[in-house]
C-alpha positions as CSV (number, residue, x, y, z in Angstrom):
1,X,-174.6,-82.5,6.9
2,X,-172.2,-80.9,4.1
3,X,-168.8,-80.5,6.2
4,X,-165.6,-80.7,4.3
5,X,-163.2,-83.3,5.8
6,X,-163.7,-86.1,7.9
7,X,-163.0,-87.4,11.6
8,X,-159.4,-88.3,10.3
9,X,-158.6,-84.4,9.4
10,X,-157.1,-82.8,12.0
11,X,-159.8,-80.1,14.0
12,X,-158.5,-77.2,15.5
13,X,-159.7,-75.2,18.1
14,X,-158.6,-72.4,20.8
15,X,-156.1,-69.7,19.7
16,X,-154.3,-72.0,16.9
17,X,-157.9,-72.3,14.9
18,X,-158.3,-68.1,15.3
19,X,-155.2,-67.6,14.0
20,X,-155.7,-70.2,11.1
21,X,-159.0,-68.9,10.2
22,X,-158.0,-65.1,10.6
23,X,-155.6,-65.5,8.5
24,X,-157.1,-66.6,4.8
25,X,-157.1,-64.2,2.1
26,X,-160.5,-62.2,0.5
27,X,-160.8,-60.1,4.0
28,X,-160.6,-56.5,2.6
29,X,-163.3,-57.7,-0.7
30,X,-165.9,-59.5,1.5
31,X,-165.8,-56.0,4.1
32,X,-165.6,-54.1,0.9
33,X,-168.6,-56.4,-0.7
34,X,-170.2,-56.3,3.0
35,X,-170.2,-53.1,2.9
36,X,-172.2,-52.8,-0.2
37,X,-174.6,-55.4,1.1
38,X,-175.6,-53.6,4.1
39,X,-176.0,-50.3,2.8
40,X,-179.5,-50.3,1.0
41,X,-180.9,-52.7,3.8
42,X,-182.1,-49.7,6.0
43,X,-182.8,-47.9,3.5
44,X,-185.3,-50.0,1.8
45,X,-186.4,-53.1,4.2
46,X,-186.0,-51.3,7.9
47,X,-185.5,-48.7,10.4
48,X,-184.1,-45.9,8.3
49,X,-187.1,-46.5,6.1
50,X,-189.9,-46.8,8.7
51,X,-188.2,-43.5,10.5
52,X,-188.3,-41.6,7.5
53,X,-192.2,-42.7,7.1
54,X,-192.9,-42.1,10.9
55,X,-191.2,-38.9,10.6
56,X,-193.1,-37.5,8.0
57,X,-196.6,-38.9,9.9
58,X,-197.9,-41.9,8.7
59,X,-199.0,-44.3,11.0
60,X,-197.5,-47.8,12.7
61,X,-199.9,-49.5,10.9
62,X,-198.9,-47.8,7.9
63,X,-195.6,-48.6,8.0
64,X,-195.8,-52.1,9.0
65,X,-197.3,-52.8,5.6
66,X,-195.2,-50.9,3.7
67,X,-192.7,-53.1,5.2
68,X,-193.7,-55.5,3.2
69,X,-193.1,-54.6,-0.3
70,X,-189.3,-55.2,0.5
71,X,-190.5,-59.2,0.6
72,X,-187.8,-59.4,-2.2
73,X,-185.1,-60.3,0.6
74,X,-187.4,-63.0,1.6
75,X,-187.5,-64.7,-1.8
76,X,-183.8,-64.8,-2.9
77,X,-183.6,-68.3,-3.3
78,X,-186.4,-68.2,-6.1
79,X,-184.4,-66.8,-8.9
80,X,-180.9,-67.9,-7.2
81,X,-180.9,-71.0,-9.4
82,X,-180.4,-68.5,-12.2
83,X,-177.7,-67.1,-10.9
84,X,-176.1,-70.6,-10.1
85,X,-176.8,-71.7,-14.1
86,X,-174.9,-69.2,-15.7
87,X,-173.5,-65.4,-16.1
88,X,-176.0,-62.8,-16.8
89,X,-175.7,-62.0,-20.7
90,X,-174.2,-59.0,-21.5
91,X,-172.0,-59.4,-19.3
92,X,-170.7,-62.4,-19.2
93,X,-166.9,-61.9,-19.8
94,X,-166.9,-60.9,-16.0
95,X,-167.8,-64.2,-15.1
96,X,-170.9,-66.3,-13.5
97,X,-170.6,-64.4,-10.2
98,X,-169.2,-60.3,-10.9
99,X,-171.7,-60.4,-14.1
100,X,-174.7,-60.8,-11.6
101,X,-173.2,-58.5,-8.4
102,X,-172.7,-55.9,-10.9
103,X,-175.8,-55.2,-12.5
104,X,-177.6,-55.7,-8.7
105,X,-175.2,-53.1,-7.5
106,X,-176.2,-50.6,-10.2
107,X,-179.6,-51.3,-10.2
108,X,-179.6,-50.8,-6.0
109,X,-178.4,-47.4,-7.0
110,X,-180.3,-46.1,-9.6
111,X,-183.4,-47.4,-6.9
112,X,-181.9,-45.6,-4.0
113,X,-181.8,-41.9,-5.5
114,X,-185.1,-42.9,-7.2
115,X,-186.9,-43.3,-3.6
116,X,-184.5,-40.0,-2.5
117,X,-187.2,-37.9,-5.1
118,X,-190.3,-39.9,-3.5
119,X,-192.5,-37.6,-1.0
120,X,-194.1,-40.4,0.5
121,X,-196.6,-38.1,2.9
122,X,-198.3,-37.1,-0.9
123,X,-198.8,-40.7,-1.5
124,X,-197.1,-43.8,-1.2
125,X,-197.0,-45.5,-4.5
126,X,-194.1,-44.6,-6.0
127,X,-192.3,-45.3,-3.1
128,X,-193.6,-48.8,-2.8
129,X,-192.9,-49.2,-6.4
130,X,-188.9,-48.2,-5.6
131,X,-188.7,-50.4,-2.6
132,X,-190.0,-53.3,-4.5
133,X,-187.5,-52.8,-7.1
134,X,-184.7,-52.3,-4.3
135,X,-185.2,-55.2,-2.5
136,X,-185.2,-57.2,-5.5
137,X,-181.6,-55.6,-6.6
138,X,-180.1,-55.9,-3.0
139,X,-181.4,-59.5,-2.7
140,X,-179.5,-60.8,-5.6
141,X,-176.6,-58.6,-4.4
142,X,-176.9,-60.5,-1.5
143,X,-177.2,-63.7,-2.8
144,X,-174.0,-63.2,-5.1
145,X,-171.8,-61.7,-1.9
146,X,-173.1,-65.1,-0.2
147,X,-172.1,-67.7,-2.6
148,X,-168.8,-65.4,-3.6
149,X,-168.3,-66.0,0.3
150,X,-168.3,-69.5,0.7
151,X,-166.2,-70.4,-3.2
152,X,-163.6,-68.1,-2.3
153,X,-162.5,-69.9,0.8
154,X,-162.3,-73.2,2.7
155,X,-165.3,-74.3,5.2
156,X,-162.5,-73.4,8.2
157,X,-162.4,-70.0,7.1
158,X,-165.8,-69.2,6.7
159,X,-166.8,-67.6,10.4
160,X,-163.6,-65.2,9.7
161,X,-164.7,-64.5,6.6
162,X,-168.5,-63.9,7.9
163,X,-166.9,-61.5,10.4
164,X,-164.9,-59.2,7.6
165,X,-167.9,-59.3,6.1
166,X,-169.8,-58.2,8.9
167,X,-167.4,-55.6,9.9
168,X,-168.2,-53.8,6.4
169,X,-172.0,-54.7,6.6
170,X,-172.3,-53.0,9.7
171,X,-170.0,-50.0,9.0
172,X,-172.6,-49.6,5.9
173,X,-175.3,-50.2,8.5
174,X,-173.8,-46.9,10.4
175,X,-173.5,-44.8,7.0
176,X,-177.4,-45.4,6.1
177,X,-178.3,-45.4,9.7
178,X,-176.7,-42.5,11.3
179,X,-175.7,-40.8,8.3
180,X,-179.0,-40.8,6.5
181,X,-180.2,-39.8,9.6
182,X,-178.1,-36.9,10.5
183,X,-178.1,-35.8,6.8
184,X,-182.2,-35.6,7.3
185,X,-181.6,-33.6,10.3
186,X,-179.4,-31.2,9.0
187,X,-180.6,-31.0,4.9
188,X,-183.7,-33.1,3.8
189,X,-184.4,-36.9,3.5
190,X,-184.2,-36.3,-0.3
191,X,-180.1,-35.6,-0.4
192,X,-179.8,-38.0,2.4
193,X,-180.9,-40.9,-0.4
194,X,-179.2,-39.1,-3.2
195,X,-175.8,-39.5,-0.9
196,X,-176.6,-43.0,-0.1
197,X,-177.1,-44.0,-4.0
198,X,-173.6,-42.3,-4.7
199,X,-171.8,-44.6,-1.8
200,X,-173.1,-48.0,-4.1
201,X,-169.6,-47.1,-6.1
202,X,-167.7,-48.9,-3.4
203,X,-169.1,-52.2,-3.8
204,X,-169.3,-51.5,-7.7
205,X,-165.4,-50.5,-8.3
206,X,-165.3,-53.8,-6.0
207,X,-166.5,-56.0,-7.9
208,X,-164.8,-54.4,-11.5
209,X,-161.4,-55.2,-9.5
210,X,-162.3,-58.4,-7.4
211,X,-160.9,-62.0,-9.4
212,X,-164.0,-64.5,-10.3
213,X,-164.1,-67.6,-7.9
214,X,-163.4,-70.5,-9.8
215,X,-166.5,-73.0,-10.3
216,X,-166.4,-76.5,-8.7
217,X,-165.2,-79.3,-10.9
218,X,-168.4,-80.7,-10.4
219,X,-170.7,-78.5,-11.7
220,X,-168.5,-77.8,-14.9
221,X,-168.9,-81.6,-15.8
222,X,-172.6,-82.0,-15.1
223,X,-175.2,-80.7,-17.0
224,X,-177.6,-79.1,-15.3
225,X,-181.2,-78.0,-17.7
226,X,-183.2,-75.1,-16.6
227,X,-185.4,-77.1,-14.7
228,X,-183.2,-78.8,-12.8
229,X,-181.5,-75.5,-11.8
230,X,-184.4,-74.9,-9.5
231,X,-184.7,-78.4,-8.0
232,X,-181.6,-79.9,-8.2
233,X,-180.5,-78.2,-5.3
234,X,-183.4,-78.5,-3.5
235,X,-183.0,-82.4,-3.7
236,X,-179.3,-82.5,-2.6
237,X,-179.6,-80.7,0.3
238,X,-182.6,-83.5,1.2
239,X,-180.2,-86.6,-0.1
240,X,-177.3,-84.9,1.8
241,X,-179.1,-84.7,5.4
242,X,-182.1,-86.9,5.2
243,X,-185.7,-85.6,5.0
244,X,-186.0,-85.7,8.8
245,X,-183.1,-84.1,9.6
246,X,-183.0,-81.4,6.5
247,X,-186.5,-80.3,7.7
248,X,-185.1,-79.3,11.2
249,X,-182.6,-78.0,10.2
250,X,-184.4,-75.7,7.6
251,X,-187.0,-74.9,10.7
252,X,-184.1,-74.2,13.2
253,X,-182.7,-72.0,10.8
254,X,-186.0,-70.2,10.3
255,X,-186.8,-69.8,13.8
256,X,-183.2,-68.7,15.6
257,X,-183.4,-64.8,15.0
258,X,-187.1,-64.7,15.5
259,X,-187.3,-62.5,18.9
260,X,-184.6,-60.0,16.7
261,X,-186.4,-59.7,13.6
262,X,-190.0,-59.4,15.3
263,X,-189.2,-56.1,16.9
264,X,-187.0,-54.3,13.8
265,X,-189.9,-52.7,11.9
266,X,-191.4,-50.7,15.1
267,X,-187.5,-49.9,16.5
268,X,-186.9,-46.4,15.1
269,X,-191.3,-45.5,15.7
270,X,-190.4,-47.1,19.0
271,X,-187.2,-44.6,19.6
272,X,-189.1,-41.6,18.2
273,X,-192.2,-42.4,20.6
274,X,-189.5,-42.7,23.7
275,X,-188.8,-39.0,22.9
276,X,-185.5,-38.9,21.3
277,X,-184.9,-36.8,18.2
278,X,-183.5,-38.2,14.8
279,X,-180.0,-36.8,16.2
280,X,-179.9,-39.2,19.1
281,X,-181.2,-41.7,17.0
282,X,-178.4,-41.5,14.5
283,X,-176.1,-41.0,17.7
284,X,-176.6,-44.1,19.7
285,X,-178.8,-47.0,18.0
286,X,-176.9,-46.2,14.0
287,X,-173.5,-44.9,15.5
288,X,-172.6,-46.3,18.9
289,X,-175.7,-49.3,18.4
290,X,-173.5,-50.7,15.2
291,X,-170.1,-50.6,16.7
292,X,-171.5,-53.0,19.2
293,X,-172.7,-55.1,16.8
294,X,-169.4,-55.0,15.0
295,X,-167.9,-56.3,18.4
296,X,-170.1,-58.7,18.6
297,X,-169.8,-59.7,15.2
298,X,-166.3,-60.6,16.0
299,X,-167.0,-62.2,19.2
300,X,-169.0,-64.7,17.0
301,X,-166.1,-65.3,14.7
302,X,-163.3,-66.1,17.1
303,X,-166.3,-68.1,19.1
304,X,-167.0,-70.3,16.6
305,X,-163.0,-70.6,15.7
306,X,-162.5,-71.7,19.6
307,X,-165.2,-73.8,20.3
308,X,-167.1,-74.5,17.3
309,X,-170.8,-74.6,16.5
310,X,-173.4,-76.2,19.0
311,X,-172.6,-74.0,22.0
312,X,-172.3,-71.0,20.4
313,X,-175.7,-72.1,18.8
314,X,-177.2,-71.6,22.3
315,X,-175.3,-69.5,23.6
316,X,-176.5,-66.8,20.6
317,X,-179.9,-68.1,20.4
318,X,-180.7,-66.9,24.0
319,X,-178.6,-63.9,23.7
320,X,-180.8,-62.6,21.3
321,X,-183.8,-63.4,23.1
322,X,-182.6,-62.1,26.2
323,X,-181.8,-58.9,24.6
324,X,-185.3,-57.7,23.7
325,X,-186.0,-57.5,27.2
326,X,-183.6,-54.5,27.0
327,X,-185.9,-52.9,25.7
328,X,-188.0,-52.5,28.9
329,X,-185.7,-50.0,30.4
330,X,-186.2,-47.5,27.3
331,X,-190.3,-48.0,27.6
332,X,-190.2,-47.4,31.3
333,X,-187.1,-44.7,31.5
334,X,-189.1,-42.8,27.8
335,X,-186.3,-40.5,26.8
336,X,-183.1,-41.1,28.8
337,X,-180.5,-41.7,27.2
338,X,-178.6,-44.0,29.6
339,X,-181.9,-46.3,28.9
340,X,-181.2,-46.1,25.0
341,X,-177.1,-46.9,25.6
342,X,-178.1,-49.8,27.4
343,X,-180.8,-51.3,25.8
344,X,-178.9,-50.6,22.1
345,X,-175.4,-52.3,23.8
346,X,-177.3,-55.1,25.1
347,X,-179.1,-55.8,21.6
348,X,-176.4,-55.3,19.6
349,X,-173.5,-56.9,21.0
350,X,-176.1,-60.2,20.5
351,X,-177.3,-59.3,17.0
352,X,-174.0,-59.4,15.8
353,X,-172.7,-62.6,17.8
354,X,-176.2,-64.3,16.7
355,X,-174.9,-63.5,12.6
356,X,-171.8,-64.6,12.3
357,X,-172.6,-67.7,14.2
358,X,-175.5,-67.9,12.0
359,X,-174.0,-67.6,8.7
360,X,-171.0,-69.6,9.3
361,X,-173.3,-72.1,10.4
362,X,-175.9,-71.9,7.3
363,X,-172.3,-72.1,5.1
364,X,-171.6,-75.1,6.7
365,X,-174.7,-76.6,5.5
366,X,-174.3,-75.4,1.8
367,X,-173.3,-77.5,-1.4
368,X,-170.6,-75.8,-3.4
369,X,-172.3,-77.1,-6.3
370,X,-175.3,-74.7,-5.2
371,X,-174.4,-72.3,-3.2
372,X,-176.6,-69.0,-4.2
373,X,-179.8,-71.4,-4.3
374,X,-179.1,-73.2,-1.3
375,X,-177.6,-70.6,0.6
376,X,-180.1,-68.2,-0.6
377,X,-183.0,-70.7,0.8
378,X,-181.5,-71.1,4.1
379,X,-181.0,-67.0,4.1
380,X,-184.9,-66.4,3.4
381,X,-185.5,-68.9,5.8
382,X,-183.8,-66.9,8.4
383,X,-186.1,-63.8,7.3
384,X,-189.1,-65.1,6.6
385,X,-191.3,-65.9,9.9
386,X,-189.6,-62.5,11.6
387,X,-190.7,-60.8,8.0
388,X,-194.5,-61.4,8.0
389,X,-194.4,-61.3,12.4
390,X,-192.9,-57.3,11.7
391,X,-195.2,-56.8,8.8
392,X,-198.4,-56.9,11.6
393,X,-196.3,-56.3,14.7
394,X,-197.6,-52.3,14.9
395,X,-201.4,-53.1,15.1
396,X,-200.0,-55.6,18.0
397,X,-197.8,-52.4,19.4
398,X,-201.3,-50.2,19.2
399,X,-203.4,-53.2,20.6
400,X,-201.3,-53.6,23.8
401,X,-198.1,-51.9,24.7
402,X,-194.5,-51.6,23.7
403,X,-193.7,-53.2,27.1
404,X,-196.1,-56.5,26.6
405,X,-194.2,-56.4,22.5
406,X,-190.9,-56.7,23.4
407,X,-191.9,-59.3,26.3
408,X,-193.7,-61.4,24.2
409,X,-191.0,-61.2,21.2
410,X,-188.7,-63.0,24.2
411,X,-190.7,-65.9,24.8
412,X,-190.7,-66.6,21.2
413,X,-186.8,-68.1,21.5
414,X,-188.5,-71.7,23.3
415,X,-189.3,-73.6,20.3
416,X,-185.8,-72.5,19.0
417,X,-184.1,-73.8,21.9
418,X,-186.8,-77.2,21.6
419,X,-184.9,-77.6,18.1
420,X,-181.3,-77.4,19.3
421,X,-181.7,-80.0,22.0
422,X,-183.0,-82.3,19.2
423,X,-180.3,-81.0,17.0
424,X,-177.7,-81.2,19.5
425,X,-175.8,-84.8,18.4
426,X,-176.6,-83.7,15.0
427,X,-175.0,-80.8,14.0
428,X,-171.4,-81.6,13.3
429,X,-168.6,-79.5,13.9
430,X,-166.4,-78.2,10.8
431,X,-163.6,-80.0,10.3
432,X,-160.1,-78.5,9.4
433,X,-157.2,-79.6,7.2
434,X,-153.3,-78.7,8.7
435,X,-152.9,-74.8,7.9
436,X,-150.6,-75.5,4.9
437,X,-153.3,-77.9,3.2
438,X,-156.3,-75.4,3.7
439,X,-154.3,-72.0,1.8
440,X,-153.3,-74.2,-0.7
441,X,-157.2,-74.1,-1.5
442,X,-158.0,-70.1,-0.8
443,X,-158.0,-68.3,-3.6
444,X,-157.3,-64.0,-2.9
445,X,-159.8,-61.6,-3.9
446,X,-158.5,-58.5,-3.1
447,X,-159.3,-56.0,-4.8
């Protein structure tokens, strides 16, 4: 596996490794950059989306297609080897990484007050059309943020960098949740997204001010041609960790937020259904639901600082399995809102544990040499079964229950937790320099 240092390096854990990884530079650019990130996700791949579609009366099985069209977050890692190669022309003086982030940013913008003017109960085309183009902007946003991430800092940093990042993910999370929710309630759905597409100057005046992570020696001396942009880093994550062992890994990685991802599409029709207005939505699952997950988040980060990676693995893997069956006590208390605090603190608190132990585990696994293309792969990985499982998990709601759904989305965690045992002696945990050594390699991106 790709760890930085070796068994002689000195490891640390408990308080003294929190303190050391808290303390890099880049915090306030990556929540800044998080921020950005998170805040078209609703909007165009998830609940805030399907909400709005529910709300204006299409049907589950409606909406779990239209799901679909944001498959663009899916297939990242397909054009990340682009974004690896080179800066984007025109605007190339801001360097291989901000020349990229900044035209996704804008173009996630213009796409977010384009779907604000959609009326998707006259017809859904245009609005399909718009998400398409969305999810194509946000996933290269995402795939810069990502590999911006992991250059900017030192492996040992990474799960405190995840975190920051995190933190401004999900405080964009509560803007287009709750927010675009309440600002439906009170206006329309139309200035809602026109608000939204305004907010993308954040991340943008971000990026204008944030410094350019300098490229690894190795990449600068070796040629790569346009071809071997796409498979070179394919083959060096296989030469790195062995077919046998880079194929479970890749499946691990793919399966571990299964039982989560399964169940997103049909959460806000599920809420809805349970009786609760877009209000109490917004209130407890975008408002109250993220700041759990932002504890959690952190959680995750210190976790993985203290103890390192296999037991928090498990630890998060059944957490978010476990979760789900929160649910139950919203489907058999329908609109009472001590159901909907618990079930939402419950699945939150392990969403956002489950990520950053996820990503700082996927970094760990990532070649510097390739980071958007590798860590863009192991990203779609992480989306892709859960993707095409939500995309048919309303004719499933309509053919049984929501009870049996969120039942059966538990069980799905076993041939996870089949993966880690075999993993288990595997996975090796990041290694970190003395605190001196590893600043002397951060390099701040504050903005």
């Amino acid at each position: 596996m790709n760890q930085a240092g070796d068994a002689q390096k000195p490891s640390y854990r408990g308080w003294r490794g929190i303190r050391a990884a808290f303390a890099t530079p880049s915090a306030l650019t990556m929540a800044l950059l998080g921020f950005g990130s998170g805040l078209p996700f609703l909007l165009i791949a998830s609940q805030t989306l399907s909400t709005r579609l529910r709300d204006v009366g299409l049907q589950l099985g409606q909406i779990g297609l239209i799901s679909l069209a944001s498959f663009f977050y899916l297939l990242k890692f397909v054009w990340a080897p682009l974004i690896d190669r080179s800066a984007l022309p025109l605007l190339g003086r801001l360097g291989r990484r901000r020349s990229w982030l900044l035209a996704a940013q804008v173009l996630v913008a213009v796409s977010l007050f384009a779907l604000g003017s959609m009326r998707p109960e006259l017809g859904v085309a245009g609005l399909v059309g718009w998400v398409l183009v969305g999810s194509f902007a946000g996933a290269t946003q995402d795939s810069v943020v990502d590999a911006y991430r992991i250059e900017i800092a030192p492996e040992r940093a990474q799960a405190a960098l995840a975190a920051t990042y995190i933190l401004g993910y999900r405080i964009a999370l509560i803007v287009a949740g709750a927010g675009a929710l309440y600002l439906a309630q009170l206006e329309s759905w139309t200035l809602s997204y026109f608000c939204m597409a305004a907010l993308m100057l954040v991340p943008i005046v971000t990026t204008l001010l944030s410094p350019e992570p300098a490229r690894p020696q190795a990449t600068v001396v070796r040629r790569i041609d346009f071809l071997g942009a796409f498979w070179q880093p394919i083959v060096s994550f296989f030469t790195t960790n062995g077919w046998k062992l880079a194929l479970g890994l890749l499946l691990f990685v793919g399966l571990f937020k299964f039982p989560d991802q399964v169940i997103g599409v049909m959460a806000g029709p599920f809420y809805l259904d349970s009786g609760f207005t877009k209000a109490d939505i917004a209130t407890v699952s975008k408002l109250f639901g993220i700041w759990m997950s932002i504890l959690g988040a952190f959680g995750g980060g210190l976790a993985i600082a203290a103890f390192g990676f296999r037991r928090m693995l498990l630890v998060a893997a059944l957490a978010v399995a476990l979760s789900n069956l929160a649910f139950l006590l919203m489907a058999h208390n329908p609109g009472h809102l001590w159901a909907f605090y618990a079930a939402l603190s419950a699945d939150n608190v392990a969403q956002g544990f489950a990520g950053t132990v996820l990503v700082a585990f996927m970094s760990s696994l990532t070649d510097r040499n390739f980071t958007a293309t590798q860590y863009g792969l192991l990203v779609s990985l992480a989306n892709l079964p859960g993707k095409f499982a939500g995309g048919v998990s309303g004719y499933l709601v309509e053919a049984t229950s929501y009870s049996a759904f969120f039942t059966l989305s538990a069980l799905t965690v076993v041939p996870t937790l089949g993966l880690l045992a075999w993993l288990w002696r595997r996975i090796k945990e990041p290694v970190s320099r003395t605190a001196g050594s590893a600043h002397a390699h951060d390099r701040p991106a504050h903005p």
